[in-house]
CHARMM internal coordinates of N, CA and C (Angstrom, degrees):
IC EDIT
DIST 1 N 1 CA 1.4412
DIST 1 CA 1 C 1.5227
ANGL 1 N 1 CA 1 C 108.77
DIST 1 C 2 N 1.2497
ANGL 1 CA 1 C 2 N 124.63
DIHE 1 N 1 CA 1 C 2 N 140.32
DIST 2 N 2 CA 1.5069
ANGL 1 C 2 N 2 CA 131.24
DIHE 1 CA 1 C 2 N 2 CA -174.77
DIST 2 CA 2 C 1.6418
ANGL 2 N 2 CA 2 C 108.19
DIHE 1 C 2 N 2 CA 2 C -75.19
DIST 2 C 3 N 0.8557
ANGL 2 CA 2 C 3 N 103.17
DIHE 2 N 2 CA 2 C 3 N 131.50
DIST 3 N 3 CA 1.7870
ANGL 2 C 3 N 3 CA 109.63
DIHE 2 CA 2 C 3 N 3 CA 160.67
DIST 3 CA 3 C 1.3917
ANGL 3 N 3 CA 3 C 125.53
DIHE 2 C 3 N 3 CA 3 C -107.73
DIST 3 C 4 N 1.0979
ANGL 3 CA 3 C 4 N 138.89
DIHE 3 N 3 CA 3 C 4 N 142.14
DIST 4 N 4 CA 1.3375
ANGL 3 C 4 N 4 CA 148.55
DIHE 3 CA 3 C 4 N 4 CA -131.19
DIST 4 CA 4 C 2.0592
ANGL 4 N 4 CA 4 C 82.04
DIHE 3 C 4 N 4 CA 4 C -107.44
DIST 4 C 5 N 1.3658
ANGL 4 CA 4 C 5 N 136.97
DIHE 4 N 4 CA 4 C 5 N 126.40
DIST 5 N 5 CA 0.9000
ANGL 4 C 5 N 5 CA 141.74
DIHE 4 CA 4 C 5 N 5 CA 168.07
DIST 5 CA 5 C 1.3779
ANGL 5 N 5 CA 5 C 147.12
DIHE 4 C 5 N 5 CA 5 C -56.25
DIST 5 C 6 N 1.9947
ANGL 5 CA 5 C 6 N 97.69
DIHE 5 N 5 CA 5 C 6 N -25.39
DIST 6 N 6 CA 1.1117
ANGL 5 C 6 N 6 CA 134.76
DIHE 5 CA 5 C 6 N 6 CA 174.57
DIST 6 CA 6 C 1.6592
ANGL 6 N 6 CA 6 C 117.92
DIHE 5 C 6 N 6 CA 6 C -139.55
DIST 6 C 7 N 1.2508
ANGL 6 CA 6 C 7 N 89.75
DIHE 6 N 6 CA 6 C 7 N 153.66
DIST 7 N 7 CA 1.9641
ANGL 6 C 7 N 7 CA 87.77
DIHE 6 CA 6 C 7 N 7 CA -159.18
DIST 7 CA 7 C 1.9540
ANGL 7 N 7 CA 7 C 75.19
DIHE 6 C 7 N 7 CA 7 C -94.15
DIST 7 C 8 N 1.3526
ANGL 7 CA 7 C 8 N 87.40
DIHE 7 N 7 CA 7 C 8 N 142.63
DIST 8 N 8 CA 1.3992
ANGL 7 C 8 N 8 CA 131.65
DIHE 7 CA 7 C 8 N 8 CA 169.97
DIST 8 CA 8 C 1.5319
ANGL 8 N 8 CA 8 C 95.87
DIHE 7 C 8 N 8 CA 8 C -49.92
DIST 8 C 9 N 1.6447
ANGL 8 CA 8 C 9 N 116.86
DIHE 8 N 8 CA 8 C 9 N 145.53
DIST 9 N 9 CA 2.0164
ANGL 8 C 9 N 9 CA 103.59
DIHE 8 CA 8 C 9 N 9 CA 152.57
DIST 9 CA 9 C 0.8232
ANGL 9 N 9 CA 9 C 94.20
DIHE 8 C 9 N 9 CA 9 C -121.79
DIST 9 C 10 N 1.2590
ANGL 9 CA 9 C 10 N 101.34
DIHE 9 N 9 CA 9 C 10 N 160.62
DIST 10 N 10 CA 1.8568
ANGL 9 C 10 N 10 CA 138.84
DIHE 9 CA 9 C 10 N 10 CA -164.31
DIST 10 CA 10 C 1.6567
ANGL 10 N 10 CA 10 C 100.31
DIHE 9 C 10 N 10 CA 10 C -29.58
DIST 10 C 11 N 1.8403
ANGL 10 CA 10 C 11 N 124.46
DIHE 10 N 10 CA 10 C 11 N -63.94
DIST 11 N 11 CA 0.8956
ANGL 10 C 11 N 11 CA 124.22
DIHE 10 CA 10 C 11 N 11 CA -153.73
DIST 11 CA 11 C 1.3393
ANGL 11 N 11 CA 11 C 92.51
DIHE 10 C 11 N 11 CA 11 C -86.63
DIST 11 C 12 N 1.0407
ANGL 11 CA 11 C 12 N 160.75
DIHE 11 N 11 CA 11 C 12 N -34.68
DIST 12 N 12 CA 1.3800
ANGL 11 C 12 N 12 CA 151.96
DIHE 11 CA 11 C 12 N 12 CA 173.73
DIST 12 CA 12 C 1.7728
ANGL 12 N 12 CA 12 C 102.98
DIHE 11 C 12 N 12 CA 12 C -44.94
DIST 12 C 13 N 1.1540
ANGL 12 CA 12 C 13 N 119.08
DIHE 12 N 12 CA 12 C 13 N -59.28
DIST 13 N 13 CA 1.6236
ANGL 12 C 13 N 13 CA 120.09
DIHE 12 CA 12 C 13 N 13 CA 174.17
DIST 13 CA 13 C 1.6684
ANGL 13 N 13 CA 13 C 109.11
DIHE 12 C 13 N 13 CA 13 C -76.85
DIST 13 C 14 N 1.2438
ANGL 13 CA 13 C 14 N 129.71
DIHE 13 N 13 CA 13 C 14 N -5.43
DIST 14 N 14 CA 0.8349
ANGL 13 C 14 N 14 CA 96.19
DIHE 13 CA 13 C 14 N 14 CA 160.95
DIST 14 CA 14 C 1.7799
ANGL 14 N 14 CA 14 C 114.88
DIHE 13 C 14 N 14 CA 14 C -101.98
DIST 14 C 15 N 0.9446
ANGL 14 CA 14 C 15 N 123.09
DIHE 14 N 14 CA 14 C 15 N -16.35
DIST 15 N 15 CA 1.8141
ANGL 14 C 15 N 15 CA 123.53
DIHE 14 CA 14 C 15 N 15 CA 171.48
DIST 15 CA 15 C 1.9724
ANGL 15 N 15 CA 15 C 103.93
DIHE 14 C 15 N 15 CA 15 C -56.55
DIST 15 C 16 N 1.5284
ANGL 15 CA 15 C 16 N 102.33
DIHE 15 N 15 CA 15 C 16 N -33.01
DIST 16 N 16 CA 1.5168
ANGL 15 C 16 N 16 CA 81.04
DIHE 15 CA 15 C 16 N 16 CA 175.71
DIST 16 CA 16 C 1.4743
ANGL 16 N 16 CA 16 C 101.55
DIHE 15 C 16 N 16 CA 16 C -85.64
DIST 16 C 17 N 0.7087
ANGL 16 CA 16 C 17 N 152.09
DIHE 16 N 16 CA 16 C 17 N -40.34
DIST 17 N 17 CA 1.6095
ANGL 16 C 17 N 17 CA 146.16
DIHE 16 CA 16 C 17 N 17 CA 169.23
DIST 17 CA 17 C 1.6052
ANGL 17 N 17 CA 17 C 99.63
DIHE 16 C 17 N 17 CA 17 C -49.07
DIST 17 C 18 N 0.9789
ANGL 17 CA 17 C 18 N 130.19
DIHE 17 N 17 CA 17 C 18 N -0.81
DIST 18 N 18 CA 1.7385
ANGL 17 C 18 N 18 CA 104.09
DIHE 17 CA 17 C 18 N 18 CA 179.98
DIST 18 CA 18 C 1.1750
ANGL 18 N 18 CA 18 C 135.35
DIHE 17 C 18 N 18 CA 18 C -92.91
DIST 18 C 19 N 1.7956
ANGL 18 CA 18 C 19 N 92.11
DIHE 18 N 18 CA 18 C 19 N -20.29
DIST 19 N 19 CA 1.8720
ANGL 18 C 19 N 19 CA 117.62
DIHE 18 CA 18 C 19 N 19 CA 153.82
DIST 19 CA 19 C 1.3339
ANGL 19 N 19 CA 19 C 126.61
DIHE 18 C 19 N 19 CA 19 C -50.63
DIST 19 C 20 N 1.4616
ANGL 19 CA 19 C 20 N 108.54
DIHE 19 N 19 CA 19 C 20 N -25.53
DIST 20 N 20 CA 1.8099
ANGL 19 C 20 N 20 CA 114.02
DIHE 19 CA 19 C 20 N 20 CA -167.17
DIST 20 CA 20 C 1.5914
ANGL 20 N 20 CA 20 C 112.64
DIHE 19 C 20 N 20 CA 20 C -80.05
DIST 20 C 21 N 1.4931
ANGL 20 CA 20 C 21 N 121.74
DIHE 20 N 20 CA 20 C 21 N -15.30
DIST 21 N 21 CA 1.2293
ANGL 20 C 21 N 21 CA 133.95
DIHE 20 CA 20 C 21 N 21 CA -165.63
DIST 21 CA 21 C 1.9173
ANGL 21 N 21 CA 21 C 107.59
DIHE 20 C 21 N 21 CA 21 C -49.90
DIST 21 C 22 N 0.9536
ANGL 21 CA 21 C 22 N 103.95
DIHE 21 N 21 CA 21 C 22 N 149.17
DIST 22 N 22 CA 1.8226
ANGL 21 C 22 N 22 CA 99.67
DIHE 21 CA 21 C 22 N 22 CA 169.90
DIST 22 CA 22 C 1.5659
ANGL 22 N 22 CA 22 C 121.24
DIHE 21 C 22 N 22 CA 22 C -72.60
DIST 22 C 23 N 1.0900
ANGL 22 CA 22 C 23 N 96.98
DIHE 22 N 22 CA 22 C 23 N 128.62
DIST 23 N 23 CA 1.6372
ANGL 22 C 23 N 23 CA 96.14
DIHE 22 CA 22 C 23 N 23 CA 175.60
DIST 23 CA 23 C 1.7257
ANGL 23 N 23 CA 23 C 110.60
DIHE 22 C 23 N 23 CA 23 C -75.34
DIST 23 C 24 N 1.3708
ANGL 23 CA 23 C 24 N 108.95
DIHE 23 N 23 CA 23 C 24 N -172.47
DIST 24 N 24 CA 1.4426
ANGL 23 C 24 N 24 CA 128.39
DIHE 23 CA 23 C 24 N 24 CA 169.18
DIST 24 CA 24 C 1.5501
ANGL 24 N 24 CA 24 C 126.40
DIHE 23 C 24 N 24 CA 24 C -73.70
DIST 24 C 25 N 1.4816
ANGL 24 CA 24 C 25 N 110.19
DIHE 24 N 24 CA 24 C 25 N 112.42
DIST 25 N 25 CA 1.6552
ANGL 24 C 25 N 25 CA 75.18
DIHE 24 CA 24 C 25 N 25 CA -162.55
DIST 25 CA 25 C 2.1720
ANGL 25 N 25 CA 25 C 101.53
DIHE 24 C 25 N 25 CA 25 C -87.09
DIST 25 C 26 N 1.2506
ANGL 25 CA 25 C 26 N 106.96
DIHE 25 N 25 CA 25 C 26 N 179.69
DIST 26 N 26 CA 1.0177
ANGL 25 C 26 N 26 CA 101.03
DIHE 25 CA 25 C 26 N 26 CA -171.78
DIST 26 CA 26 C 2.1050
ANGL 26 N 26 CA 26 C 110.40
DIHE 25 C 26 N 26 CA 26 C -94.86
DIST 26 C 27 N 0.9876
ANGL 26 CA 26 C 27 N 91.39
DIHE 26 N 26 CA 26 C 27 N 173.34
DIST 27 N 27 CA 1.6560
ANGL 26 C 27 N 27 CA 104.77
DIHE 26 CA 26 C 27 N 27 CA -158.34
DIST 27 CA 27 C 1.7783
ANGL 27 N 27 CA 27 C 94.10
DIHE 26 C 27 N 27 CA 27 C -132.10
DIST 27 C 28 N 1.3959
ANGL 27 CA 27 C 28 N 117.79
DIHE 27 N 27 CA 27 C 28 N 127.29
DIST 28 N 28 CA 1.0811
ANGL 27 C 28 N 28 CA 125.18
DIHE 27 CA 27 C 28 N 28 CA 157.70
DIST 28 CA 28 C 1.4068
ANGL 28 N 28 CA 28 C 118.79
DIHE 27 C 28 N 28 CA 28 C -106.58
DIST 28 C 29 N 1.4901
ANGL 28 CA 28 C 29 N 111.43
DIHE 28 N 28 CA 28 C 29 N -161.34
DIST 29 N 29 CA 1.6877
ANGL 28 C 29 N 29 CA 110.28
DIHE 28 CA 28 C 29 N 29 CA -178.72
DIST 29 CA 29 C 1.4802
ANGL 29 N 29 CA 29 C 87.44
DIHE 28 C 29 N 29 CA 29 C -135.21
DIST 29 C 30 N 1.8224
ANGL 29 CA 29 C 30 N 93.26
DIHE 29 N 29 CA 29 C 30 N 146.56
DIST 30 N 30 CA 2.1075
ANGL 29 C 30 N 30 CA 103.92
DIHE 29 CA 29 C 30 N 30 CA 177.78
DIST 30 CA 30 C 1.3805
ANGL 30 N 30 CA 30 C 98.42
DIHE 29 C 30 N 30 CA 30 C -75.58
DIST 30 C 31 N 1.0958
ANGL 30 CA 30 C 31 N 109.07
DIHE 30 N 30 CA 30 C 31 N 136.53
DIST 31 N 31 CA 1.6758
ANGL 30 C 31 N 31 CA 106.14
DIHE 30 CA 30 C 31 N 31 CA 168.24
DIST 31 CA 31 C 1.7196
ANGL 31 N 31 CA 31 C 121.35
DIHE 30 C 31 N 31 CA 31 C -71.71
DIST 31 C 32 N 1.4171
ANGL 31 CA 31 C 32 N 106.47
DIHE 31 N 31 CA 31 C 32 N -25.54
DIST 32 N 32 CA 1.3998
ANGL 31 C 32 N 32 CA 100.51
DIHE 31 CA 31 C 32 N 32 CA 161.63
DIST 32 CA 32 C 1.4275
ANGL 32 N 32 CA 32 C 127.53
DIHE 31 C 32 N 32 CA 32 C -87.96
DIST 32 C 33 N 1.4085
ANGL 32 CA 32 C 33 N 129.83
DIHE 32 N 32 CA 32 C 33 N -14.75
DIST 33 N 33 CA 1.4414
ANGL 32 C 33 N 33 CA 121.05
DIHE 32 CA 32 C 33 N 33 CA 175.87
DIST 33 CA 33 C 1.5590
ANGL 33 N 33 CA 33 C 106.13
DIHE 32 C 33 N 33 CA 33 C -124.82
DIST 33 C 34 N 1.4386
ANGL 33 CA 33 C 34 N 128.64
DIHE 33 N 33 CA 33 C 34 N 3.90
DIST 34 N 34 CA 1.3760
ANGL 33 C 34 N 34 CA 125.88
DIHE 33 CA 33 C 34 N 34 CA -165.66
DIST 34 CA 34 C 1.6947
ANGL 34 N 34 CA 34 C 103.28
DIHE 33 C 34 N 34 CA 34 C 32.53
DIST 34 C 35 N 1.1309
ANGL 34 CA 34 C 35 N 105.62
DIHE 34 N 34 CA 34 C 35 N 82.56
DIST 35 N 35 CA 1.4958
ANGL 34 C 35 N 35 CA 109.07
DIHE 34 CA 34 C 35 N 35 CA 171.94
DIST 35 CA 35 C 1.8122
ANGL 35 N 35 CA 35 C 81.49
DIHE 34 C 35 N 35 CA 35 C -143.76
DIST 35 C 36 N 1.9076
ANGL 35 CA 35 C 36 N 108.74
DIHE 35 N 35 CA 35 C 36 N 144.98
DIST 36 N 36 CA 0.7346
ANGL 35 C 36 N 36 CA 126.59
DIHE 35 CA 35 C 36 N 36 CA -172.81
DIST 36 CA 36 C 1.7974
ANGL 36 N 36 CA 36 C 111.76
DIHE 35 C 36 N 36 CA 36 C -66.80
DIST 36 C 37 N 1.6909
ANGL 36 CA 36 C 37 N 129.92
DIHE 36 N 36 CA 36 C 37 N 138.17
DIST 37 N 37 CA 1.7633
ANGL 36 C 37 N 37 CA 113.38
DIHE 36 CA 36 C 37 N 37 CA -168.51
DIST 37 CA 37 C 2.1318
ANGL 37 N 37 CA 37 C 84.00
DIHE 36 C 37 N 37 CA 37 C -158.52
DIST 37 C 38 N 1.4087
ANGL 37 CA 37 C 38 N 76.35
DIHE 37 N 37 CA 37 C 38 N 169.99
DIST 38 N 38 CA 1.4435
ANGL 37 C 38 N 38 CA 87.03
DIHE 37 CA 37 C 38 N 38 CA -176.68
DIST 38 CA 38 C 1.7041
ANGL 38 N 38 CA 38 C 93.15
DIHE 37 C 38 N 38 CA 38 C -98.23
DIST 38 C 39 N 1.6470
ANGL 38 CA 38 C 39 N 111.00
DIHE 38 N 38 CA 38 C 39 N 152.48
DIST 39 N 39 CA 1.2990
ANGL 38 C 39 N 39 CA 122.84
DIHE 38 CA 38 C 39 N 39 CA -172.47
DIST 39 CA 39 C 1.7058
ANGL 39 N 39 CA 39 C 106.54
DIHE 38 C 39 N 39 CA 39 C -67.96
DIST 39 C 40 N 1.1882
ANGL 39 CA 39 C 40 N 135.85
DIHE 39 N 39 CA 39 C 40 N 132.61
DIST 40 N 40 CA 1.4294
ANGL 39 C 40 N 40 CA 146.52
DIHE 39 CA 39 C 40 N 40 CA 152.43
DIST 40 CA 40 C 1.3489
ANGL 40 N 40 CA 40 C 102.15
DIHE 39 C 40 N 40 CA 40 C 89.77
DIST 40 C 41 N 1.5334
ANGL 40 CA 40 C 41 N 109.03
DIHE 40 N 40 CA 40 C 41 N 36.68
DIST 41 N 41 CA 1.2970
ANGL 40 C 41 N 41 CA 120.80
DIHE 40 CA 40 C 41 N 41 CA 172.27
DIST 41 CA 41 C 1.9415
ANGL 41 N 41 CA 41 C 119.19
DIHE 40 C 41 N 41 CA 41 C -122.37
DIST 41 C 42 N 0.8514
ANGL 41 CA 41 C 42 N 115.79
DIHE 41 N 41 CA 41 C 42 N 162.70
DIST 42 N 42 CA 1.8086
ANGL 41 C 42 N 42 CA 100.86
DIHE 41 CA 41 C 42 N 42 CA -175.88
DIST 42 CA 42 C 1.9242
ANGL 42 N 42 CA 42 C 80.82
DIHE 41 C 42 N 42 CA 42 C -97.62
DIST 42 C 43 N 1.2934
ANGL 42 CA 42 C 43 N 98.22
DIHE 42 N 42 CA 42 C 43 N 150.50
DIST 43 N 43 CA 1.6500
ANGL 42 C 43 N 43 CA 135.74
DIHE 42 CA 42 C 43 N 43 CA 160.37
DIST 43 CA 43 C 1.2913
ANGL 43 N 43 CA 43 C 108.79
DIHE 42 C 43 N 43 CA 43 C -31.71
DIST 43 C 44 N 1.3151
ANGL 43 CA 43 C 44 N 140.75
DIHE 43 N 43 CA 43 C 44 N 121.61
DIST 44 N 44 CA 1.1534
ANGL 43 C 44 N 44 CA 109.80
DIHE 43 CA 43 C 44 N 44 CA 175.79
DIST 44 CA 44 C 1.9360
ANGL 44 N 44 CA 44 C 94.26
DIHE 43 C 44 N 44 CA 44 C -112.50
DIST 44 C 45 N 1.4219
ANGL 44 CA 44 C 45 N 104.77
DIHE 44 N 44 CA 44 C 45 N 31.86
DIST 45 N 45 CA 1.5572
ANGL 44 C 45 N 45 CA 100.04
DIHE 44 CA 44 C 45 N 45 CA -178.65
DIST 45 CA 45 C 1.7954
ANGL 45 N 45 CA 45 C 86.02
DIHE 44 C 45 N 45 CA 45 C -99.28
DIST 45 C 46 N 1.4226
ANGL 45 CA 45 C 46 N 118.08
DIHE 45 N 45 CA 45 C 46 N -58.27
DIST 46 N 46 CA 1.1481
ANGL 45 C 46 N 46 CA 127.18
DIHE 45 CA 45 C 46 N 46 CA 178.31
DIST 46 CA 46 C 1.3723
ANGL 46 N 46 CA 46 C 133.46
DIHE 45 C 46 N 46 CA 46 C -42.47
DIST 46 C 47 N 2.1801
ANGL 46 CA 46 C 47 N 80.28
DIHE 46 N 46 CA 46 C 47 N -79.92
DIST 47 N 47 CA 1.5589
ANGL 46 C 47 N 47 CA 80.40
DIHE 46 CA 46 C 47 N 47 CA -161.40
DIST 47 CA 47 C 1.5176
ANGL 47 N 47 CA 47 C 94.81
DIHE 46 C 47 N 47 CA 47 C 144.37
DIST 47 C 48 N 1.3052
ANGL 47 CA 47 C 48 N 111.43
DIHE 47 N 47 CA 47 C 48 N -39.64
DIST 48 N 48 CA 1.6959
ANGL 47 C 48 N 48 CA 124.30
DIHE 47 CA 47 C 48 N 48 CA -147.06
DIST 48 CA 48 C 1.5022
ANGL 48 N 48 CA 48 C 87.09
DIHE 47 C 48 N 48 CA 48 C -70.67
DIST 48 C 49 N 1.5627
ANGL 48 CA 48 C 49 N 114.81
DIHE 48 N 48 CA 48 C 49 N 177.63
DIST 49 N 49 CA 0.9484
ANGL 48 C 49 N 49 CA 148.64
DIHE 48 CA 48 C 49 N 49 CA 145.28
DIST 49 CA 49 C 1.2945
ANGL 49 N 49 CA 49 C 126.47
DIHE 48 C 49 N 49 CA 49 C -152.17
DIST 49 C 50 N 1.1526
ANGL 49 CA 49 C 50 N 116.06
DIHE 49 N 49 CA 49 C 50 N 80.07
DIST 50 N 50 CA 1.8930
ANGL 49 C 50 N 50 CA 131.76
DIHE 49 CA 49 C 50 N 50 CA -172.73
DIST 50 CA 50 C 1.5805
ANGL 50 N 50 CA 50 C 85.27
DIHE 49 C 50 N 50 CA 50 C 93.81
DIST 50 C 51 N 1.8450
ANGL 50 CA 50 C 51 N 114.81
DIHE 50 N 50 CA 50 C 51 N -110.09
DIST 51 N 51 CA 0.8989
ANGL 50 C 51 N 51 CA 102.04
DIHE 50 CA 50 C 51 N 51 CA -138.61
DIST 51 CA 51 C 1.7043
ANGL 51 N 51 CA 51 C 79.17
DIHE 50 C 51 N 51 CA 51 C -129.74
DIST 51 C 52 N 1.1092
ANGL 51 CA 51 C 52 N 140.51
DIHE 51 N 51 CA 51 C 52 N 2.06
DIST 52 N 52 CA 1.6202
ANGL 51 C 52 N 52 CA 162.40
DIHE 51 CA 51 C 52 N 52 CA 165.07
DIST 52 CA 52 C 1.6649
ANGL 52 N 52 CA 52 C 118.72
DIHE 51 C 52 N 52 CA 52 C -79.26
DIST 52 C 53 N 1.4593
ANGL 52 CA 52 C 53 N 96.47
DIHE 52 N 52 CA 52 C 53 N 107.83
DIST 53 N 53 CA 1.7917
ANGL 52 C 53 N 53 CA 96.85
DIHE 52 CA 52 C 53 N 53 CA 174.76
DIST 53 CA 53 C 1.5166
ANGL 53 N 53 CA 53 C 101.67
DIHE 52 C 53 N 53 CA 53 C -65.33
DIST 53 C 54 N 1.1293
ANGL 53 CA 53 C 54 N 120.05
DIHE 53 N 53 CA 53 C 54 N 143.93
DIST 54 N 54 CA 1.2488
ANGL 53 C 54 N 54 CA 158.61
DIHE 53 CA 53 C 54 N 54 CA -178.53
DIST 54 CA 54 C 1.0862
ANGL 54 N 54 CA 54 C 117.08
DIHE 53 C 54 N 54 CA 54 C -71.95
DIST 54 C 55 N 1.6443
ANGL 54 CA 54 C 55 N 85.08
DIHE 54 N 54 CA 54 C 55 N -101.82
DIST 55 N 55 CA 1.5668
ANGL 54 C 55 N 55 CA 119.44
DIHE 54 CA 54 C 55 N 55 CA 172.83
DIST 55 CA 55 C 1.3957
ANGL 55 N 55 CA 55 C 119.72
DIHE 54 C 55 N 55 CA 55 C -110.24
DIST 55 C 56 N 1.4747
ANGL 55 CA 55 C 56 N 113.24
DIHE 55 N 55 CA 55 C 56 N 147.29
DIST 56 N 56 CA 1.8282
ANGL 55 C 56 N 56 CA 109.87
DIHE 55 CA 55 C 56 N 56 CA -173.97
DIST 56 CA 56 C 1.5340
ANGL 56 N 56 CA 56 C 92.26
DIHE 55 C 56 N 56 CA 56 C -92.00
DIST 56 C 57 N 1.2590
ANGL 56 CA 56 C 57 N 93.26
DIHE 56 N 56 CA 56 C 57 N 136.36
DIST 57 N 57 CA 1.4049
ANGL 56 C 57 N 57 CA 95.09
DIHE 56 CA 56 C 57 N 57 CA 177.55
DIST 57 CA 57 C 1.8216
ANGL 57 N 57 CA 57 C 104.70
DIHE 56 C 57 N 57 CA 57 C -105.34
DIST 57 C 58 N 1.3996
ANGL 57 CA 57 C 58 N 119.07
DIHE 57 N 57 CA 57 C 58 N 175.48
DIST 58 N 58 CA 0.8908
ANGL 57 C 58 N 58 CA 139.99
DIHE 57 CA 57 C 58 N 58 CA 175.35
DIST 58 CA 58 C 1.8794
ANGL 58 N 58 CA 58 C 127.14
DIHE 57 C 58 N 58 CA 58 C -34.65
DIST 58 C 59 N 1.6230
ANGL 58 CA 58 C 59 N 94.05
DIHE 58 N 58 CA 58 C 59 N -54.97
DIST 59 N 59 CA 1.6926
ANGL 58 C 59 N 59 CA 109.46
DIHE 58 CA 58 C 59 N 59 CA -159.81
DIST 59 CA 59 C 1.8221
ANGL 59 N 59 CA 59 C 82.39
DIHE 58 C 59 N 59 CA 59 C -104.83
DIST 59 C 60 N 1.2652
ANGL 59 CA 59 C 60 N 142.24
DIHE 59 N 59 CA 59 C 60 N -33.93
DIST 60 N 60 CA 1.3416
ANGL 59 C 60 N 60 CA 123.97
DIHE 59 CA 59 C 60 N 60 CA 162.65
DIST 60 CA 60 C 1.6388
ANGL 60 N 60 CA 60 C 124.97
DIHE 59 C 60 N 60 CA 60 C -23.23
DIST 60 C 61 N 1.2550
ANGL 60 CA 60 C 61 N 129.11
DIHE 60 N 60 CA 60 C 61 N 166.11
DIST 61 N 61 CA 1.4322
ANGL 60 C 61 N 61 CA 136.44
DIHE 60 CA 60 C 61 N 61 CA -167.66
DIST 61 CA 61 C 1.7554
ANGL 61 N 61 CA 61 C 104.29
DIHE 60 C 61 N 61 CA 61 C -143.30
END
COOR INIT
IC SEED 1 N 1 CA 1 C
IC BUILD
């Protein structure tokens, strides 16, 4: 196995580590309640998923 000849400094390892950070994830809107939801997920204000109840929620009848 190869070994690196010279030890790395701090800021050299850390600039390649600075790419790995988490991004933002993105946020859509429910089309039935415009309440803020993550994409390809059901509502959890609703219920919905596209245009299909899901889940029964609570204050429903």
């Amino acid at each position: 196995m190869a070994l690196p000849k010279k030890k790395h400094s701090k800021s050299r390892t850390r600039k390649r580590r600075s790419s790995k950070k988490l991004g933002y994830s993105t946020v859509s809107r429910c089309p039935q309640c415009r309440s803020p939801k993550l994409p390809h997920r059901v509502c959890m204000t609703c219920g919905y998923y596209g245009e299909k109840q899901i889940i029964k929620m609570e204050g429903d009848k």
